[in-house]
C-alpha positions in Angstrom: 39.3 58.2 71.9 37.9 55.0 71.1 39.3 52.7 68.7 38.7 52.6 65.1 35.6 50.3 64.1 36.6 48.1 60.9 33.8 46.1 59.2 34.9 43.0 56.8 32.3 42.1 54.3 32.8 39.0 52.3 30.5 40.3 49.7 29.5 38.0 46.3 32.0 39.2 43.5 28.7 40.3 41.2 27.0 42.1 44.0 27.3 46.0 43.1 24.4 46.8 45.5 25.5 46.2 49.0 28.5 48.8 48.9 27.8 51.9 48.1 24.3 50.8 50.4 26.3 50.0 53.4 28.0 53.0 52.9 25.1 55.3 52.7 23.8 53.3 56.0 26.8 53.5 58.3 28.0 57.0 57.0 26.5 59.3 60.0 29.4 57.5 61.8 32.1 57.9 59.1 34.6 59.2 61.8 34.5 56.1 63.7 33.4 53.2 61.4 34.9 52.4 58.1 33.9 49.5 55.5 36.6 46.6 54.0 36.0 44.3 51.4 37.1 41.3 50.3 35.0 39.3 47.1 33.6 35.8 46.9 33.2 34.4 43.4 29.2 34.4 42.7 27.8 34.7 39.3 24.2 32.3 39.7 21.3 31.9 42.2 20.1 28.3 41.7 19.4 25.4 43.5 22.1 22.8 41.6 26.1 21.8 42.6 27.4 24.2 40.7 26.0 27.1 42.2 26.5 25.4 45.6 30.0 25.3 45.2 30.2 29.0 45.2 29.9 28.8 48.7 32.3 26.5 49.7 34.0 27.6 53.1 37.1 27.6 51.3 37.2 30.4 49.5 35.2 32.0 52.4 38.4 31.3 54.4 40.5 32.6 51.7 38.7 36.2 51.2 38.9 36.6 55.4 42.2 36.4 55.9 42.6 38.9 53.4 40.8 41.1 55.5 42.1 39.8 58.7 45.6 41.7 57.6 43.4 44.7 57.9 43.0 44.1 61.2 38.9 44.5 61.1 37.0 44.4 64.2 34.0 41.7 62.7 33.7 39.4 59.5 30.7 39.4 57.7 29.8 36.6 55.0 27.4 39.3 53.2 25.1 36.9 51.4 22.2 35.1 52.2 23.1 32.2 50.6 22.4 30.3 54.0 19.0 30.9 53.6 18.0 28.1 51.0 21.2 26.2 51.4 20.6 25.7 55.2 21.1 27.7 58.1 23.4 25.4 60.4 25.6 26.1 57.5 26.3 29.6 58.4 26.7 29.2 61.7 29.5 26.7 60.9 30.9 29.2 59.0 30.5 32.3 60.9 32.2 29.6 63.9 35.0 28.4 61.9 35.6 32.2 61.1 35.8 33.0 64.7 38.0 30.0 65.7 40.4 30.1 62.4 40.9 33.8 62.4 39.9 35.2 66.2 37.5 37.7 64.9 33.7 38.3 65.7 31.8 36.7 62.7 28.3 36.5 61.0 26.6 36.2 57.9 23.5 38.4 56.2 21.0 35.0 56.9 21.7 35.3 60.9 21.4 38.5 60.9 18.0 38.3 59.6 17.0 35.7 61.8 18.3 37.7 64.5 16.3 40.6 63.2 13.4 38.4 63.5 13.4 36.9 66.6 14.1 41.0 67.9 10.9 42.3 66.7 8.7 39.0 67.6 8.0 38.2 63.9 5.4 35.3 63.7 4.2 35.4 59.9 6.6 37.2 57.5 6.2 37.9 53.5 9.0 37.3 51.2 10.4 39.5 49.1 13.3 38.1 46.4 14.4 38.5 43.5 15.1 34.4 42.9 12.7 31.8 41.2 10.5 29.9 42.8 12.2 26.9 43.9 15.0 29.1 45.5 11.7 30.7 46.9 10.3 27.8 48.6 13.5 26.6 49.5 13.9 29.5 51.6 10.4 29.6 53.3 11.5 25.9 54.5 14.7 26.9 56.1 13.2 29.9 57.7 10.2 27.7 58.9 13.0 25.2 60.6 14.1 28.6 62.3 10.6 29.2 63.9 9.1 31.9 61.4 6.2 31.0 59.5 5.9 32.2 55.6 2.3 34.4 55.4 3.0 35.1 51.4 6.3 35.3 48.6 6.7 37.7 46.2 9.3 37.0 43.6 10.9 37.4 40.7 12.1 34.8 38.7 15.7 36.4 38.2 18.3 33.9 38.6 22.0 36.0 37.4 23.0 37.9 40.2 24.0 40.9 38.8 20.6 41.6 37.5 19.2 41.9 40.7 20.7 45.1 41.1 18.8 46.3 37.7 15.8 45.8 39.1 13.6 49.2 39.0 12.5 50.7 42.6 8.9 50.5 40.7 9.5 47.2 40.7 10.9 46.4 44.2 7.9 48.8 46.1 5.6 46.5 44.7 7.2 43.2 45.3 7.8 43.9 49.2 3.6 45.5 49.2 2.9 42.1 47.7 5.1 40.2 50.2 3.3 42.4 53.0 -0.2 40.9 52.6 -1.0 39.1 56.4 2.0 39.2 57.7 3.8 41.0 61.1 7.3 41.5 58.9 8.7 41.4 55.5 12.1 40.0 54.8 13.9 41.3 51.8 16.4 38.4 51.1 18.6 39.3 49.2 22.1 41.7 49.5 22.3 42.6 45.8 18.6 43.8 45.7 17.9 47.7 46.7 15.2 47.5 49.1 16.9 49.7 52.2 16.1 52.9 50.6 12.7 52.1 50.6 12.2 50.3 54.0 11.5 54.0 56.0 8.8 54.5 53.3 7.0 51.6 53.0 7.1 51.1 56.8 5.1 54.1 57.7 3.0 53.1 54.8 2.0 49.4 55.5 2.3 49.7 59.5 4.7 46.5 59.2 8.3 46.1 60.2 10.2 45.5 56.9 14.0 43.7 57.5 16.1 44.2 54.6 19.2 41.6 54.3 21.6 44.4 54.1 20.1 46.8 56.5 20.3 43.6 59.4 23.6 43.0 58.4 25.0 46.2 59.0 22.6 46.6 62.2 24.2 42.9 63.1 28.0 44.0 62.2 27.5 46.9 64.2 26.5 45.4 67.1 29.1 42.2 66.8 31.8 44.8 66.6 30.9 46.2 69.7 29.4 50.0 68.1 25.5 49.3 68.4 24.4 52.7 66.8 20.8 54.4 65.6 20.9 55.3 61.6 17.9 57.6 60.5 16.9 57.3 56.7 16.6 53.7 56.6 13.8 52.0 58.2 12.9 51.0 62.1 15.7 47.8 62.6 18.6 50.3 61.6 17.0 53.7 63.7 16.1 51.6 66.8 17.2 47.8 66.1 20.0 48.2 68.8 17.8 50.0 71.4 15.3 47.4 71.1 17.9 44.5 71.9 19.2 46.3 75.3 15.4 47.0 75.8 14.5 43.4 75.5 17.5 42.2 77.8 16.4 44.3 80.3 12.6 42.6 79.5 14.4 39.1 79.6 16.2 39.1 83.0 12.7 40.5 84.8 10.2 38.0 83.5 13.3 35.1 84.6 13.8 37.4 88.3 10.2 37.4 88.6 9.6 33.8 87.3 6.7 35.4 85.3 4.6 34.8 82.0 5.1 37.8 79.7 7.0 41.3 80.3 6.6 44.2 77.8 7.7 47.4 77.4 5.5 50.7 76.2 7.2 53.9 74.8 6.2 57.0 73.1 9.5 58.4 72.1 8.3 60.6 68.6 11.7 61.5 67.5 12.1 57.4 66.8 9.1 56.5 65.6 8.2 54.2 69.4 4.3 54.7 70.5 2.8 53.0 73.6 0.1 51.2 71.3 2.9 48.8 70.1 5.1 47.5 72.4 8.9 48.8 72.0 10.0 44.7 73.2 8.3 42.0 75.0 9.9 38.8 76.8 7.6 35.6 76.7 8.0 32.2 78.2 7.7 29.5 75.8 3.5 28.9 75.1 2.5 32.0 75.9 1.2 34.7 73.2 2.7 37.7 72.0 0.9 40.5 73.2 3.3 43.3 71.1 1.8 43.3 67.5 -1.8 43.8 69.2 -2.8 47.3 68.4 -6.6 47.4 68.8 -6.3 49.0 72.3 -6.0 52.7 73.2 -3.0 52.2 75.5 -2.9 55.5 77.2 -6.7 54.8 77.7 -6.7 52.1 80.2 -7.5 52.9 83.9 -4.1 50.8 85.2 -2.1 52.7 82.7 -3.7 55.7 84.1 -2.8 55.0 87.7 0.5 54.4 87.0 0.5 57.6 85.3 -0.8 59.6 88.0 0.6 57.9 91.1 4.3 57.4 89.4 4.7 54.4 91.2 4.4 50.6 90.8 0.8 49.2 90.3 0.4 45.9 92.3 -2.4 43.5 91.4 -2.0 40.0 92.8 -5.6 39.3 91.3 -8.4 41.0 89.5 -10.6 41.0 92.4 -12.4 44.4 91.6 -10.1 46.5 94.0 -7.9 48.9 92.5 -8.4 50.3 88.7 -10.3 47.9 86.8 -8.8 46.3 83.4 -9.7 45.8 80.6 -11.7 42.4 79.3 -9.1 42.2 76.5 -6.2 41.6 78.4 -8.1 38.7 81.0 -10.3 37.2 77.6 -8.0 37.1 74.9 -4.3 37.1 76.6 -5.6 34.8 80.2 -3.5 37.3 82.7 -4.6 37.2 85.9 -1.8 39.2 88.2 0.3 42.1 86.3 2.3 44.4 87.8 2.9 48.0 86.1 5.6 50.4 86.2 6.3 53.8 85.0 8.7 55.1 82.5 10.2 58.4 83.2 12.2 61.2 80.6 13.2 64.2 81.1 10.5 64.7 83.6 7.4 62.6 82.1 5.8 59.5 82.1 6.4 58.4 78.7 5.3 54.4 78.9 5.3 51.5 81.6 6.8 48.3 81.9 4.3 45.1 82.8 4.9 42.2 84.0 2.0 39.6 83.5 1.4 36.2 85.0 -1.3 34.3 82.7 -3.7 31.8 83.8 -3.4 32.0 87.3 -3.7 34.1 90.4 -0.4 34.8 92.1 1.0 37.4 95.0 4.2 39.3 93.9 6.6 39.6 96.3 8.6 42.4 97.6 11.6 41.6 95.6 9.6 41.1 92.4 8.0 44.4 93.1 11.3 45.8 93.6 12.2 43.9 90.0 10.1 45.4 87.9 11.2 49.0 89.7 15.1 48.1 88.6 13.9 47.2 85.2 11.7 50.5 84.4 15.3 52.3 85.9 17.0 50.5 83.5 15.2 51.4 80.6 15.2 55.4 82.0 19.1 55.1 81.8 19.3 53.5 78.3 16.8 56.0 76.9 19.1 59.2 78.5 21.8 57.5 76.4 20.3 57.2 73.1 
């Protein structure tokens, strides 16, 4: 029997939300995975000293080893304060965790970083509770991180334990604001109910929605060594982990086959993954994102039909006009010019592909790229018969 997962949450001494949320999250595992918590003095959301001071690593430090006597299996500074007070902050922190105490650490802000980076997020809406300077202040930090602020919804609310007052009226309407021209929306803030909705308003918008405590239990989850799938609450906690072993397995083939974009395609109903958005995608640096495209019909496309019928790997070294033809799209908007294409077998069906692309130029794939992209698509076979 395996061990006993133990969570430690440094949680915000005025936060009422984030337990009895992290509990409803995590509780289709309550046999193996249990919740500890130890509280950080935080009253006030503003951007002055003395608000500053209430995350001073020393009384970080102080809460931890409290819960290092407990023996937990990953600390968790569960507030985003790192967002407007600076990212490189919490990774000191979450660091000086690790080294002072010998325990897996990380903090709400990385995990929604992390979150980010996962599903490819380009432009994201915010969604807070703060006022507005705390507001801008965090679409400059997240901007130093690589992701790009579309639109901010907020609320003005400074006192931290009103954020948990706020009505679910009121929070549905302040992440559809957030959601306007954007691939994601990041609920920032561990003391604001937004996880219950997430599921909903997914399905509703067509946008991925990361809520700060939903990544940080996906995150604690995975730092503990216990990546799980948790229904009810959105796409990052249902198939968060699956994606990150999916996009591993998408990382090491575009580096094996030295090549300019590999994606992934799945249509696995019972988790919400279709073909016409990719399940993860690898990129090297410059080259477009092909996975938040939706405008084709996947299953549509002569390659994809090939690969479907033949069960084998599709090799096209150039679009010369011999073998199924592809579509404009992909040569026109995205430059390939060589792919390769794989299929994805369950249970007995082709349920997707894995392609490899190489943009902007010509190129013959080799017998051990070709035998690459074969490894990779048996991969992702043996991860889904797991799940």
């Amino acid at each position: 029997m395996a061990a006993p997962v133990r969570i430690g949450l440094l949680t915000p001494s005025s936060n009422t939300c984030l337990e009895p949320v992290a509990a409803a999250l995590v509780a289709p595992l309550a046999d193996e995975v249990s919740l500890h918590v130890s509280r950080v003095g935080v009253q006030r959301i503003a951007l002055d000293g003395g608000s500053d001071r209430q995350f001073a690593t020393e009384q970080m430090l102080a809460a931890a080893r409290l819960l290092a006597d407990a023996e937990v299996s990953v600390l968790v500074w569960a507030g985003t304060a790192g967002s407007w007070l600076g990212v490189d902050g919490d990774r000191e922190l979450a660091g000086t965790l690790e080294d002072e105490l010998g325990i897996p650490a990380t903090t709400s802000t990385l995990a929604m970083l992390d979150a980010f980076g996962l599903y490819g997020v380009r432009r994201f809406g915010l969604a807070v509770p703060y006022t507005d300077d705390v507001s801008e202040r965090i679409v400059a930090e997240y901007a130093r991180a690589g992701f790009a602020c579309s639109s901010v919804a907020s609320l003005g609310i400074s006192r931290n334990l009103d954020f948990d007052d706020v009505s679910s009226e009121r929070i549905l309407r302040l992440i559809r604001d957030a959601a306007v021209g954007s691939d994601a929306v990041g609920v920032v803030c561990t003391n604001l109910r937004g996880a219950p909705h997430v599921a909903r308003l997914e399905a509703e918008l067509g946008t991925f929605v990361v809520d700060s405590v939903t990544a940080t239990m996906w995150q604690a989850l995975e730092r503990a060594g216990r990546p799980a799938s948790l229904p009810g609450f959105g796409d990052l906690a249902l198939n968060g982990s699956l994606r990150s072993r999916l996009g591993d397995t998408l990382e090491r083939l575009r580096v094996s086959t030295n090549a300019s974009r590999t994606t992934v395609r799945l249509d696995v109903p019972e988790r919400g993954l279709h073909v016409d958005q990719a399940a993860a995608e690898s990129c090297e640096t410059g080259v477009a994102p092909i996975r938040h495209d939706r405008s084709l019909n996947q299953w549509a496309m002569p390659t994809v039909q090939w690969v479907a019928s033949e069960r084998r790997t599709l090799v096209q070294n150039a679009f010369d006009g011999s073998g199924p033809p592809v579509v404009p799209e992909l040569i026109q908007v995205y430059g390939v010019q060589a792919q390769m294409l794989h299929p994805v077998v369950r249970e007995g069906a082709v349920i997707g592909w894995v392609s490899v692309h190489q943009v902007g130029a010509e190129r013959p794939w080799s017998r051990a790229e070709i035998d690459s992209i074969a490894g990779a698509a048996s991969e992702i076979e043996a991860v889904l018969h797991l799940e």
